[in-house]
Structures are given as structure tokens and as C-alpha cells.
mmCIF file of the N, C-alpha and C atoms, coordinates in Angstrom:
data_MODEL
# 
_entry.id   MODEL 
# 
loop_
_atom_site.group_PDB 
_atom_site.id 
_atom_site.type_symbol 
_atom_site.label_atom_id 
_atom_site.label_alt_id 
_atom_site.label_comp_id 
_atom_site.label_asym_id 
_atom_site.label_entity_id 
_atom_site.label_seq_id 
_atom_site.pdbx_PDB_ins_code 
_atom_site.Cartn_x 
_atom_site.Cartn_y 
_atom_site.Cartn_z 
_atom_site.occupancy 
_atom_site.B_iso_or_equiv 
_atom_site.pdbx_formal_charge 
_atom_site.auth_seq_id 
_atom_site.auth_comp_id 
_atom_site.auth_asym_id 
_atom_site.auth_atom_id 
_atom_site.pdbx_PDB_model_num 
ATOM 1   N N  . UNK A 1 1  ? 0.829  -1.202 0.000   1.00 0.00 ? 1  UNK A N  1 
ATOM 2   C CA . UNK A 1 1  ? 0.000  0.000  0.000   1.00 0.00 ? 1  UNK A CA 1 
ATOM 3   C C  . UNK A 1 1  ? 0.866  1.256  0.000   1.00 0.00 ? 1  UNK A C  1 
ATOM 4   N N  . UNK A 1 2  ? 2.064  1.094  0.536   1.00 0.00 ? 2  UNK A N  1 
ATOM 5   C CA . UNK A 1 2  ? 2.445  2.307  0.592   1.00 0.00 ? 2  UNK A CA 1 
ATOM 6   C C  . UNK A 1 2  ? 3.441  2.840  -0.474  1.00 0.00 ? 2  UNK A C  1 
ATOM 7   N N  . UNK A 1 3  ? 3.824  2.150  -1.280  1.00 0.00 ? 3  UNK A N  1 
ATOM 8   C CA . UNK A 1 3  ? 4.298  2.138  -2.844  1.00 0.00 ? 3  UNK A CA 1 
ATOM 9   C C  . UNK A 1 3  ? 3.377  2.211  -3.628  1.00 0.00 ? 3  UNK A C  1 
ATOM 10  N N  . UNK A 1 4  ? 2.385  2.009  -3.686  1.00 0.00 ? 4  UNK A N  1 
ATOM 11  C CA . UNK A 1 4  ? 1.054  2.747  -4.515  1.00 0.00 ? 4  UNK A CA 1 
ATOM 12  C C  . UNK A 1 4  ? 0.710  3.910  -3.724  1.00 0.00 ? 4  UNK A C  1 
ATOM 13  N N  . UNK A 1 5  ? 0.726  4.341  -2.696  1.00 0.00 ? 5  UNK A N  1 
ATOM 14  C CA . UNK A 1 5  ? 0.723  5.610  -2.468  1.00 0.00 ? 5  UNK A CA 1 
ATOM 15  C C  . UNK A 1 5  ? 1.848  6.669  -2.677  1.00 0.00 ? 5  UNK A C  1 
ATOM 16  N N  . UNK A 1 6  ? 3.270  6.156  -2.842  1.00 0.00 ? 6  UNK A N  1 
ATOM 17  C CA . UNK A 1 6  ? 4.223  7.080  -3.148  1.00 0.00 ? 6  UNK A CA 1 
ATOM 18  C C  . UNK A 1 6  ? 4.546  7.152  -4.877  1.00 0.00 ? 6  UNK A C  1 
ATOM 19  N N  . UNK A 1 7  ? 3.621  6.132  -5.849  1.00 0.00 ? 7  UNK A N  1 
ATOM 20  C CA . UNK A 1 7  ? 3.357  6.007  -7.211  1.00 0.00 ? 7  UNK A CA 1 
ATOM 21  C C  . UNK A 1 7  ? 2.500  7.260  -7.308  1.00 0.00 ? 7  UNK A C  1 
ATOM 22  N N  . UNK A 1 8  ? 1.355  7.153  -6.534  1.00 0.00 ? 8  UNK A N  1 
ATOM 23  C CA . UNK A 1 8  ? 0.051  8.090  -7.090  1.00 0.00 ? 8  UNK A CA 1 
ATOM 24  C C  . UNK A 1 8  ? 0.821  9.070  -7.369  1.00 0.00 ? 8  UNK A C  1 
ATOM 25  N N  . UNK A 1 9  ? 1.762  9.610  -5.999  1.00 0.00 ? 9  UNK A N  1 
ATOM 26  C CA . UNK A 1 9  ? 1.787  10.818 -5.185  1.00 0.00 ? 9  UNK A CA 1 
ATOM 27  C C  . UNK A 1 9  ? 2.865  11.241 -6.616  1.00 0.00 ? 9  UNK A C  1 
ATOM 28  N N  . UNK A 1 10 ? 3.794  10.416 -6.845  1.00 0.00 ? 10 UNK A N  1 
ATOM 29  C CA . UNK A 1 10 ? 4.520  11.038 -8.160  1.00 0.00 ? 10 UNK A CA 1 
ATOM 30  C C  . UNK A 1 10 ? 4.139  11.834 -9.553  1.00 0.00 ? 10 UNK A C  1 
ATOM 31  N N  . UNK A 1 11 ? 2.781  10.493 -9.472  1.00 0.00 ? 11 UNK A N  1 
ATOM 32  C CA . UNK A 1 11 ? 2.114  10.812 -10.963 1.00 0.00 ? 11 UNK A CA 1 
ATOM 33  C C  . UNK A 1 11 ? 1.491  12.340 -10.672 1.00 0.00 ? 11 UNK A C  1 
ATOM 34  N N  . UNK A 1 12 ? 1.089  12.320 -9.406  1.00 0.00 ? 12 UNK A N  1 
ATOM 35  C CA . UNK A 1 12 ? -0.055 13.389 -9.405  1.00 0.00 ? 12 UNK A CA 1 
ATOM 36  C C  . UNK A 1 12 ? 1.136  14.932 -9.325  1.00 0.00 ? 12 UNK A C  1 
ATOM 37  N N  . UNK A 1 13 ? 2.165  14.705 -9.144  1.00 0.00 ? 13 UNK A N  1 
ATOM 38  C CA . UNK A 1 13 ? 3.472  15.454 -9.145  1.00 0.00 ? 13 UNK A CA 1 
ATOM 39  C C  . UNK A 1 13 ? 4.044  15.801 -10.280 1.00 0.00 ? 13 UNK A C  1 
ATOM 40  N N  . UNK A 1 14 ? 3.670  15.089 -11.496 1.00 0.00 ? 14 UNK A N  1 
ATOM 41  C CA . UNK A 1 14 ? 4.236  14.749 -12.982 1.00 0.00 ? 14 UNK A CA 1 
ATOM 42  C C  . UNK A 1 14 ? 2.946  15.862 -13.457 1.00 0.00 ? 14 UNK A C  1 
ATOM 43  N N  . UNK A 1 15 ? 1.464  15.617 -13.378 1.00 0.00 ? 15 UNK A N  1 
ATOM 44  C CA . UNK A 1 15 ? 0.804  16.081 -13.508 1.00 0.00 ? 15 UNK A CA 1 
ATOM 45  C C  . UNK A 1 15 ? 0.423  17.538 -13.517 1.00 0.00 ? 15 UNK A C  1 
ATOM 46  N N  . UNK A 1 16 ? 0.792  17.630 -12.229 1.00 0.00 ? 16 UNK A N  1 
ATOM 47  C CA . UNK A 1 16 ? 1.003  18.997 -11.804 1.00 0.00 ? 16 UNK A CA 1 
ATOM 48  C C  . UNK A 1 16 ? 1.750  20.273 -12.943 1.00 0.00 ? 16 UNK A C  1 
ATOM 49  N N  . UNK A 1 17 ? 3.021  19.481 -12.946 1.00 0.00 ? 17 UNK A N  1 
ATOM 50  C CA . UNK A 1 17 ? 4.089  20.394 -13.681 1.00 0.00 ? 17 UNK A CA 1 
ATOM 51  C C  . UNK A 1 17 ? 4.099  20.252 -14.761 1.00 0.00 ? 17 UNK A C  1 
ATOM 52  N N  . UNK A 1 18 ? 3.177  19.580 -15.567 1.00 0.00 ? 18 UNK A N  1 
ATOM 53  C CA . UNK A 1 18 ? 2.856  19.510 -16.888 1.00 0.00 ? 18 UNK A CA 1 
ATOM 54  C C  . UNK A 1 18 ? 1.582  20.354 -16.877 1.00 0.00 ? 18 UNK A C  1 
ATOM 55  N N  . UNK A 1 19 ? 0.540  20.755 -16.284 1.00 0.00 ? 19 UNK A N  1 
ATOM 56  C CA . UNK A 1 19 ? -0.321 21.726 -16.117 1.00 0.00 ? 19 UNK A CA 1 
ATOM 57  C C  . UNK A 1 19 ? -0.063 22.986 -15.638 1.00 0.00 ? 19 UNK A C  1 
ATOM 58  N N  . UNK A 1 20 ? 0.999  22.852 -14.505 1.00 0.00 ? 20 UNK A N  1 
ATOM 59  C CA . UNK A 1 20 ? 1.501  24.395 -14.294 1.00 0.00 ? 20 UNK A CA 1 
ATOM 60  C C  . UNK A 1 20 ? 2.241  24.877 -15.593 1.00 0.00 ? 20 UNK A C  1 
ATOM 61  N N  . UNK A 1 21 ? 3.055  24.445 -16.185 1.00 0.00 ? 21 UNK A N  1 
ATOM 62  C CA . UNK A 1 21 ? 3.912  24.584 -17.001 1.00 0.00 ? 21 UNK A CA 1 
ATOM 63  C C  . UNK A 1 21 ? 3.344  24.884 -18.609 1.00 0.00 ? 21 UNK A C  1 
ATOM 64  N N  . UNK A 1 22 ? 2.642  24.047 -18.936 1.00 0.00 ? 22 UNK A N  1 
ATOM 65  C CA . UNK A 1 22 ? 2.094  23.744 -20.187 1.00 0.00 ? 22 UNK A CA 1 
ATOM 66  C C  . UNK A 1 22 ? 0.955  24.064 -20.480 1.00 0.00 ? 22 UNK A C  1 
ATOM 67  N N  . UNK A 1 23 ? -0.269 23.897 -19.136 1.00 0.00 ? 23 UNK A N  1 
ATOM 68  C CA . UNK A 1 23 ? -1.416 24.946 -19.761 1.00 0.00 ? 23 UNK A CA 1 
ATOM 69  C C  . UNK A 1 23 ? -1.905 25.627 -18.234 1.00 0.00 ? 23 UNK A C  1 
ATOM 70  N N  . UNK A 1 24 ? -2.709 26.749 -17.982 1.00 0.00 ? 24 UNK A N  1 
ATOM 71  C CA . UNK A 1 24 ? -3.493 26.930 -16.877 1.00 0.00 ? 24 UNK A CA 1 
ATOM 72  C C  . UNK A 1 24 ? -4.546 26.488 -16.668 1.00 0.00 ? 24 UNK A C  1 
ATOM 73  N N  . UNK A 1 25 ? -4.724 25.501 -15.960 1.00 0.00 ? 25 UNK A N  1 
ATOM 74  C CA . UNK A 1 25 ? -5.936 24.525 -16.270 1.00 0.00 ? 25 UNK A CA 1 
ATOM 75  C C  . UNK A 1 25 ? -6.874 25.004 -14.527 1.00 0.00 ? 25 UNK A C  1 
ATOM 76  N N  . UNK A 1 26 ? -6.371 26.043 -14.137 1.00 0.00 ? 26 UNK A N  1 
ATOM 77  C CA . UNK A 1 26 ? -7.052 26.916 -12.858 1.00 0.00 ? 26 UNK A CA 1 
ATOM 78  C C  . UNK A 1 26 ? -6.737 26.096 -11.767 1.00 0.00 ? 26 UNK A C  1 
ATOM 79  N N  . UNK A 1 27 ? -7.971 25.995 -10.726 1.00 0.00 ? 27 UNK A N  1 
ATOM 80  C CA . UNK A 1 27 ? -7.839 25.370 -9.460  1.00 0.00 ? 27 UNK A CA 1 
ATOM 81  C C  . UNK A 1 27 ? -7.188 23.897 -9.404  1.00 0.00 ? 27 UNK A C  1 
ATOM 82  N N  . UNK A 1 28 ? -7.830 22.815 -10.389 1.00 0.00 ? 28 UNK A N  1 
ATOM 83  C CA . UNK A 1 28 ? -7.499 21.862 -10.172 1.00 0.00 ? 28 UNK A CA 1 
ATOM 84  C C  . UNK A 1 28 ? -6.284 20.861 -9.859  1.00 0.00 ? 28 UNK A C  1 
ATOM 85  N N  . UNK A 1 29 ? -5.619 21.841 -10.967 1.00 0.00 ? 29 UNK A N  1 
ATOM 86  C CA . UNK A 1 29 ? -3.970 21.648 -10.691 1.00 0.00 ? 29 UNK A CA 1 
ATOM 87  C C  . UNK A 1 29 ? -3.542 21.396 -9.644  1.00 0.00 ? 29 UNK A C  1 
ATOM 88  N N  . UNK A 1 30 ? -4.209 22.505 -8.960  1.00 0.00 ? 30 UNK A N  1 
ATOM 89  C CA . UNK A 1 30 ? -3.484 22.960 -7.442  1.00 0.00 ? 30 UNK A CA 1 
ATOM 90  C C  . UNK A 1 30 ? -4.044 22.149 -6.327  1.00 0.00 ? 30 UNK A C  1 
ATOM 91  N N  . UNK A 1 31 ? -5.134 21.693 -6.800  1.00 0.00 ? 31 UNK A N  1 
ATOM 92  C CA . UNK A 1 31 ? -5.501 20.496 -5.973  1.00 0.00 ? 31 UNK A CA 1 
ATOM 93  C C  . UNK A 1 31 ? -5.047 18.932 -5.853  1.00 0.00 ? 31 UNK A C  1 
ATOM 94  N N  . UNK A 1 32 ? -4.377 18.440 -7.310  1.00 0.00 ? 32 UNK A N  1 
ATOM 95  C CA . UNK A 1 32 ? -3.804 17.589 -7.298  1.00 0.00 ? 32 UNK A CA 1 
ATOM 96  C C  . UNK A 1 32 ? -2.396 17.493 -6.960  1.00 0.00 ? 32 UNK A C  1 
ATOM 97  N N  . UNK A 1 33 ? -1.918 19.111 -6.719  1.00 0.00 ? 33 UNK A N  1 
ATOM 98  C CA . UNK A 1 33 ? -0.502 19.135 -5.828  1.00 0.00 ? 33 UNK A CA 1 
ATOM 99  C C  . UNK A 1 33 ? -0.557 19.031 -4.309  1.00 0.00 ? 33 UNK A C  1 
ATOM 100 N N  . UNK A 1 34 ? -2.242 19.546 -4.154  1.00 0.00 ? 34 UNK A N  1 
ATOM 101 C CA . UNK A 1 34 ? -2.059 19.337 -2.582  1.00 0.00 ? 34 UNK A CA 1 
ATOM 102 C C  . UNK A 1 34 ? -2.210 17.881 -2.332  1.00 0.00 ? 34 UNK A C  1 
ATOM 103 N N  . UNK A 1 35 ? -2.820 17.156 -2.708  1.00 0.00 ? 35 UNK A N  1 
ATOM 104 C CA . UNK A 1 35 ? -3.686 15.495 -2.762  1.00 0.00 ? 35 UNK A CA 1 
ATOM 105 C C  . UNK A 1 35 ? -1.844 14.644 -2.791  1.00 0.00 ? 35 UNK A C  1 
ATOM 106 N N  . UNK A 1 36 ? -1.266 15.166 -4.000  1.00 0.00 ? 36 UNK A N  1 
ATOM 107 C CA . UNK A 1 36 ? 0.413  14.670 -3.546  1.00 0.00 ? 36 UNK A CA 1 
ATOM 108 C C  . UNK A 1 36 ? 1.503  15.093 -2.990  1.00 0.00 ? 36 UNK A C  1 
ATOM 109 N N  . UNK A 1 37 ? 1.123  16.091 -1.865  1.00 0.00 ? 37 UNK A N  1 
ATOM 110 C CA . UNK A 1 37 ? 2.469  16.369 -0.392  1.00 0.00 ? 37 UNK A CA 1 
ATOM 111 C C  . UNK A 1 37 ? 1.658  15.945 0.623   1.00 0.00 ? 37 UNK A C  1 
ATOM 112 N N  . UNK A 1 38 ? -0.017 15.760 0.175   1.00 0.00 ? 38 UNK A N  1 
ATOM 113 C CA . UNK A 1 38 ? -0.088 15.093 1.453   1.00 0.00 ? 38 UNK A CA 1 
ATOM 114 C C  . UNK A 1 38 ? 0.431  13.324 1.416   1.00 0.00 ? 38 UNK A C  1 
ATOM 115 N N  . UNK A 1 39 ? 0.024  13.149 -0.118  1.00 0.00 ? 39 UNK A N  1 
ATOM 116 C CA . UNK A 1 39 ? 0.452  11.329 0.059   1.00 0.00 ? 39 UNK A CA 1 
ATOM 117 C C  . UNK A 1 39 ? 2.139  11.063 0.461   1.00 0.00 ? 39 UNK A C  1 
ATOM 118 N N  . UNK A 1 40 ? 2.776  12.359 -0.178  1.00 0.00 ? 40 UNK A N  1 
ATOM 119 C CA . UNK A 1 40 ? 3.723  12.057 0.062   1.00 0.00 ? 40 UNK A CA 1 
ATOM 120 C C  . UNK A 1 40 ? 4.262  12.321 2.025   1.00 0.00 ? 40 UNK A C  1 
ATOM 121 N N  . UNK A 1 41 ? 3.691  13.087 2.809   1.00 0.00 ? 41 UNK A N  1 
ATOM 122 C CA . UNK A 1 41 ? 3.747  12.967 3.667   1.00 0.00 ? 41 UNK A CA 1 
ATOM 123 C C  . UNK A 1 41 ? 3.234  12.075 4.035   1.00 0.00 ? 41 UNK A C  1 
ATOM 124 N N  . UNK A 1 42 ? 1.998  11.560 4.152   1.00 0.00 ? 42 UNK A N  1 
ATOM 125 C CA . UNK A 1 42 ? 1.611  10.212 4.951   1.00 0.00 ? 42 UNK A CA 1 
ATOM 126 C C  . UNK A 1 42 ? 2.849  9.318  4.939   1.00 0.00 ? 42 UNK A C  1 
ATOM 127 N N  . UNK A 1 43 ? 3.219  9.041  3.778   1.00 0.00 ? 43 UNK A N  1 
ATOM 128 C CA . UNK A 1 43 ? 4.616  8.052  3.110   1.00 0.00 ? 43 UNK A CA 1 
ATOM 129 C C  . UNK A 1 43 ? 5.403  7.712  4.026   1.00 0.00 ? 43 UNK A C  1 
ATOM 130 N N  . UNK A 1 44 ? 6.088  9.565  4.429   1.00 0.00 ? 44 UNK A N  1 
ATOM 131 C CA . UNK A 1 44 ? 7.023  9.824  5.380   1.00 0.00 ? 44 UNK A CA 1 
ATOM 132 C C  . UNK A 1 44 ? 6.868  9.376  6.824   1.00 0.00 ? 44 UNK A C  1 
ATOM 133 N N  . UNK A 1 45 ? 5.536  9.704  7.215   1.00 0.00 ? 45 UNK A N  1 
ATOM 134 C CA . UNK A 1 45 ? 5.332  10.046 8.288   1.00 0.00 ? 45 UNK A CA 1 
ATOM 135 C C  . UNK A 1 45 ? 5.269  8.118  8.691   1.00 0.00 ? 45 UNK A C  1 
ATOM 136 N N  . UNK A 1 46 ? 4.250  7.391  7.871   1.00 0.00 ? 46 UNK A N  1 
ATOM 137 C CA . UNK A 1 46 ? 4.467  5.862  8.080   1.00 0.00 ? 46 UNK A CA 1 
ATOM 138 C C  . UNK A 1 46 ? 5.483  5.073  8.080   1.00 0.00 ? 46 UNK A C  1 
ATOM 139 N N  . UNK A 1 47 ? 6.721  5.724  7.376   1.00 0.00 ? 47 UNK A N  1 
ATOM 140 C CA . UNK A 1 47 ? 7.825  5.237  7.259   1.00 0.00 ? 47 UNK A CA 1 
ATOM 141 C C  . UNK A 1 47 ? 8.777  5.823  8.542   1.00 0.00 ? 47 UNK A C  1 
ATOM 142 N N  . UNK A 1 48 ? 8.736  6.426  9.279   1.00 0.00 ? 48 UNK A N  1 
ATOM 143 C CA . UNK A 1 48 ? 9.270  7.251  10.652  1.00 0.00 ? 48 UNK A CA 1 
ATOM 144 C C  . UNK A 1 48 ? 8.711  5.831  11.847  1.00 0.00 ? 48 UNK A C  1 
ATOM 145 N N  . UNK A 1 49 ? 7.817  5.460  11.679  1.00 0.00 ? 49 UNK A N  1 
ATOM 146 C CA . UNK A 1 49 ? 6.886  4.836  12.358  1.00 0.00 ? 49 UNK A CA 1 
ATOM 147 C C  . UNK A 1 49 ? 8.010  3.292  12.878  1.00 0.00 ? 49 UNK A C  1 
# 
């Protein structure tokens, strides 16, 4: 589970900077950057554990 959560968290990271970068696609963007620092924190934070 937690390698499919640090997969999503990439893609949704890849995503991001191909929408910031390449078009302004408004809020959503910015929502799928928040959706991956949080996966990527959970990641962290389970892996501290």
C-alpha cells in the first residue's frame, strides 16, 4: 500500500508540472498538488513509524 501511495503521489506530481507549465488549467492543478504532499507525507510520516 504504501508504494502505490508514493506512485500516485509522483504521478499526481508529474501532472502537476505539466499543467503548471504547459497549460493553466485553474484550481485543479493545485488540488492535485495538494492530494500529492499530502500522500507524500503520509509516506514519510508511516515510514518514521
Amino acid at each position: 500500500m504504501g508504494n502505490l501511495l508514493y506512485t500516485i503521489a509522483v504521478i499526481l506530481v508529474i501532472i502537476w508540472a505539466i499543467g503548471f507549465f504547459g497549460y493553466h488549467a485553474g484550481g485543479i492543478i493545485h488540488i492535485l498538488l495538494i492530494i500529492a504532499v499530502i500522500a507524500i507525507l503520509l509516506k514519510v510520516i508511516r515510514r518514521a513509524d
